[in-house]
C-alpha positions as CSV (number, residue, x, y, z in Angstrom):
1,X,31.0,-94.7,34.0
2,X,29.8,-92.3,36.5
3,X,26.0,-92.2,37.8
4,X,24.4,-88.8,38.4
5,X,23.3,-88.5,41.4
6,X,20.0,-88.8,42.7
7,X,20.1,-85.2,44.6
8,X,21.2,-84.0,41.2
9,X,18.8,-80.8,40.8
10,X,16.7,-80.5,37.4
11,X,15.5,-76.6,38.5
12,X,15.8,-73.7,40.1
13,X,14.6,-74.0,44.6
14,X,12.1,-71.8,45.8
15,X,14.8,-69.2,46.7
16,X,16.2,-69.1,43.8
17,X,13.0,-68.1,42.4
18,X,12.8,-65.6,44.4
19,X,16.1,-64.0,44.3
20,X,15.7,-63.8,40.5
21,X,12.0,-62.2,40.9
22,X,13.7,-59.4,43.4
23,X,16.6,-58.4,40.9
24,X,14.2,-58.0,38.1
25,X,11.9,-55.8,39.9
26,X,14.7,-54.0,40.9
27,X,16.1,-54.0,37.3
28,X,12.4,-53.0,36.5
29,X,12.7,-50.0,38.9
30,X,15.4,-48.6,37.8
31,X,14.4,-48.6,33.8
32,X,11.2,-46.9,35.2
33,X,12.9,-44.3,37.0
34,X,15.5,-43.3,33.8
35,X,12.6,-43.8,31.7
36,X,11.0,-40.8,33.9
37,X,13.8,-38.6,34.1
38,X,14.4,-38.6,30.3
39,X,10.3,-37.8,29.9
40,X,11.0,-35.0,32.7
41,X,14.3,-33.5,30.8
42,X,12.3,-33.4,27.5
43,X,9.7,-31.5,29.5
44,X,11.8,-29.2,30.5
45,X,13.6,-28.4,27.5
46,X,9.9,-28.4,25.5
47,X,9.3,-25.4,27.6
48,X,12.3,-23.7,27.8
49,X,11.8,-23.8,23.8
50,X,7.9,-22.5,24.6
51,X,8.8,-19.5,26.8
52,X,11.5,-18.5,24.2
53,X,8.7,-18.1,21.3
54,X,6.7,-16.4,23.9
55,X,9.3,-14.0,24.4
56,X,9.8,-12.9,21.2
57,X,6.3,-12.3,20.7
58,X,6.1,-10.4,24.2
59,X,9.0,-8.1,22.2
60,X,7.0,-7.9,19.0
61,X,4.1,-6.5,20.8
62,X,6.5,-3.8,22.0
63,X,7.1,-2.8,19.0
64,X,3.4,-2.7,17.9
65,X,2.2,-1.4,20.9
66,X,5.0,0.6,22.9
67,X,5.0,-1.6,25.4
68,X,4.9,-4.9,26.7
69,X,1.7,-6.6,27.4
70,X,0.3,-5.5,31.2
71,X,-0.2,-8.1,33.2
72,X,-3.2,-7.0,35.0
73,X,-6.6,-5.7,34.2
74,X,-7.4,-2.7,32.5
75,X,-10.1,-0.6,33.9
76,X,-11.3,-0.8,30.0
77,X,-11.7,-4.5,29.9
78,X,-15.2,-5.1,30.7
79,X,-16.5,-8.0,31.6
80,X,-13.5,-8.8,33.4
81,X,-11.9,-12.6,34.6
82,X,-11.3,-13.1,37.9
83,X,-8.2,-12.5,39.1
84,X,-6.5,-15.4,39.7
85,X,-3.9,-16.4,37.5
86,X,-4.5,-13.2,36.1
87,X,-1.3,-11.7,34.3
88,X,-1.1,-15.0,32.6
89,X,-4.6,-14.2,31.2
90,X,-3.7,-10.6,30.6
91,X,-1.0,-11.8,28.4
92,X,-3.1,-14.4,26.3
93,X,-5.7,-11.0,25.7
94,X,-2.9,-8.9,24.5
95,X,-1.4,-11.0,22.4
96,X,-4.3,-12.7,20.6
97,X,-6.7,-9.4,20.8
98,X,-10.3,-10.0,19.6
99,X,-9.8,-7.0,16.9
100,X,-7.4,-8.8,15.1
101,X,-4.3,-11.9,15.7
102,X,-0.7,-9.9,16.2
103,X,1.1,-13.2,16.9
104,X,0.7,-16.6,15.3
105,X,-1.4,-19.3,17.3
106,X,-0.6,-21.1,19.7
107,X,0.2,-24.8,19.1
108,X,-2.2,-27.4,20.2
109,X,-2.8,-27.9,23.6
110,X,-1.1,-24.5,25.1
111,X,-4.7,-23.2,25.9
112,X,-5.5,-23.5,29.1
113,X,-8.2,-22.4,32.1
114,X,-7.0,-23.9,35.9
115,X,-9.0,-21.5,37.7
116,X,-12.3,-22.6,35.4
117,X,-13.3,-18.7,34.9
118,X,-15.6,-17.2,32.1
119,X,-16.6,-14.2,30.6
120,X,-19.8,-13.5,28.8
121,X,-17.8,-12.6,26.2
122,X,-14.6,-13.5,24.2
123,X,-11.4,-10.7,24.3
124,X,-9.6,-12.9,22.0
125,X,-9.6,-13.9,18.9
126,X,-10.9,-17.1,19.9
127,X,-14.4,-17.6,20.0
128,X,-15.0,-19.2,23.5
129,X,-15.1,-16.7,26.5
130,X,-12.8,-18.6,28.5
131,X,-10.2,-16.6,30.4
132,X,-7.4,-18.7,29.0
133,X,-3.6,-19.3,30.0
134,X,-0.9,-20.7,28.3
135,X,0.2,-24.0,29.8
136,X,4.1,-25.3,30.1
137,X,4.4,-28.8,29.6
138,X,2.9,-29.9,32.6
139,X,-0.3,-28.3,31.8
140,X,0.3,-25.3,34.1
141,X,-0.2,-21.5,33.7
142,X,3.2,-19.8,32.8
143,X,3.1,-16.6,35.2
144,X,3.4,-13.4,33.6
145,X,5.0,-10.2,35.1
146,X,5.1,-6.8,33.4
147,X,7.7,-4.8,35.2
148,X,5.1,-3.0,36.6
149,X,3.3,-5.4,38.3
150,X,7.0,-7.0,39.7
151,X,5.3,-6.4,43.7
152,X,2.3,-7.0,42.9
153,X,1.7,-10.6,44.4
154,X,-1.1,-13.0,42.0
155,X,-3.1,-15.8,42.6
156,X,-2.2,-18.9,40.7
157,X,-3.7,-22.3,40.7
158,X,-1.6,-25.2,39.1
159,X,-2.1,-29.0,39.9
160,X,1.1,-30.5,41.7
161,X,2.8,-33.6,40.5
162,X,-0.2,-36.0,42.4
163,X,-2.9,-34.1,40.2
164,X,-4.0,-32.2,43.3
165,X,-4.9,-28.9,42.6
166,X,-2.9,-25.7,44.0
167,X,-3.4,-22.3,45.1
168,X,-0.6,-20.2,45.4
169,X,0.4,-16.3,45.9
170,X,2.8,-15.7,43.3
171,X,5.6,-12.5,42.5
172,X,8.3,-11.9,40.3
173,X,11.2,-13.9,41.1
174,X,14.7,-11.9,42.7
175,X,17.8,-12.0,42.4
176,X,19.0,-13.4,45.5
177,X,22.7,-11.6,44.6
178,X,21.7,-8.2,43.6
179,X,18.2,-8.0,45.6
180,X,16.4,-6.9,42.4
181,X,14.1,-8.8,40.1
182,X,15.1,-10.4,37.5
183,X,14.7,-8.8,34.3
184,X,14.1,-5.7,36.2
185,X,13.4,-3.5,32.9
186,X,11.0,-5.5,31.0
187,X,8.9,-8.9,31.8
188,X,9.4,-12.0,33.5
189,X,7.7,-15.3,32.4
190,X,7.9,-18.4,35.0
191,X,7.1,-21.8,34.8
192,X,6.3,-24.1,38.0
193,X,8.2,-26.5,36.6
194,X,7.9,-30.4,37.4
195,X,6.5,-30.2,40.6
196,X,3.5,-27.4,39.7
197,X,4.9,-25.0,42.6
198,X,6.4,-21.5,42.1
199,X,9.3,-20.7,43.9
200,X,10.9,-23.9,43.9
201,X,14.0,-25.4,42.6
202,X,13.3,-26.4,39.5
203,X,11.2,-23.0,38.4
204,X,11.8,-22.0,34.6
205,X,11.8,-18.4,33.5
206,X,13.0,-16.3,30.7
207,X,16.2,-15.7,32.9
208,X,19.0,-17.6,34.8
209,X,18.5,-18.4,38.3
210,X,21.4,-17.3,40.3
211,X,22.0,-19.6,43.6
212,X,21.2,-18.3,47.0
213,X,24.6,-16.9,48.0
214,X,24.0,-17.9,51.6
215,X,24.5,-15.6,54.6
């Protein structure tokens, strides 16, 4: 019969330990990250979906109106927001108009104020006299262009992916290929995307992005 021997181990050495601890966290790691993209992708495609509705009720309120919303202040509006973020607001007042709704609600959560301005009075349908926005799904403004308006550079403040908040000058995104804005005979409606900066990569508008051709 054969004895075990005495150096026989019974568990696993420090090392070992250790090794195993290091692959989990790695495995760990690696689940958080996927786990993150997928949240990120459904993002995305939750406002791609959003800035679809808003565009066909940016359309309805052509036919109503004649025209598409402006995307800066009337002389007529009185007392007025400040200007930041301001054709995002502009938008918000046209289509929810305090004289009577011409597009459904929102859904919960879309009403937003990053730049923290109030009027005295409400020029919406809703009774607060916050100069709201509509927020993507980051909890951003979604910049609004009339065609108008397409060189007419806007302040917008967002909060970047840290929470931090962001002031940024902000115009109508071109077509790097034809020179002209996208959209160039109607409205363009941008999204900061992930990272809460316009002008970036992963930007989402109510057109395709064509790539930088290069030199």
């Amino acid at each position: 019969m054969k004895i075990a021997s005495s150096t026989a181990r019974a568990g696993f050495t420090l090392i070992e330990l250790l090794a195993v601890m290091v692959i989990l966290g790695i495995l760990t790691f690696f689940l958080i990250q996927t786990g993150a993209g997928a949240s990120e992708t459904v993002r995305v495609g939750a406002t791609r979906g959003f800035i679809s509705t808003l565009e066909a009720q940016i359309k309805e309120h052509e036919l109503d109106a004649g025209d598409h919303p402006p995307s800066s202040f009337p002389r007529t509006l009185d007392p007025k927001p400040t200007t930041a973020n301001m054709g995002a607001e502009m938008l918000v007042i046209a289509l929810w108009p305090k004289d009577g709704s011409r597009a459904s609600e929102p859904e919960e959560g879309r009403l937003i104020n990053t730049d923290g301005d109030d009027t005295r009075q409400s020029h919406t349908v809703f009774s607060s006299g916050s100069a709201f926005e509509l927020a993507d799904d980051w909890g951003n403004p979604i910049a609004y262009f009339h065609r108008r308006d397409y060189d007419e550079p806007c302040i917008y403040v967002t909060y970047d992916e840290t929470g931090e908040p962001v002031e940024e000058r902000v115009q109508a995104l071109v077509n790097p290929v034809t020179g002209d804005p996208y959209n160039r005979g109607s409205f363009q409606l941008v999204s900061a995307g992930p990272d809460g900066f316009f002008g970036t990569d992963d930007d989402i508008g109510n057109f395709t992005v064509v790539e930088d051709p290069g030199p």
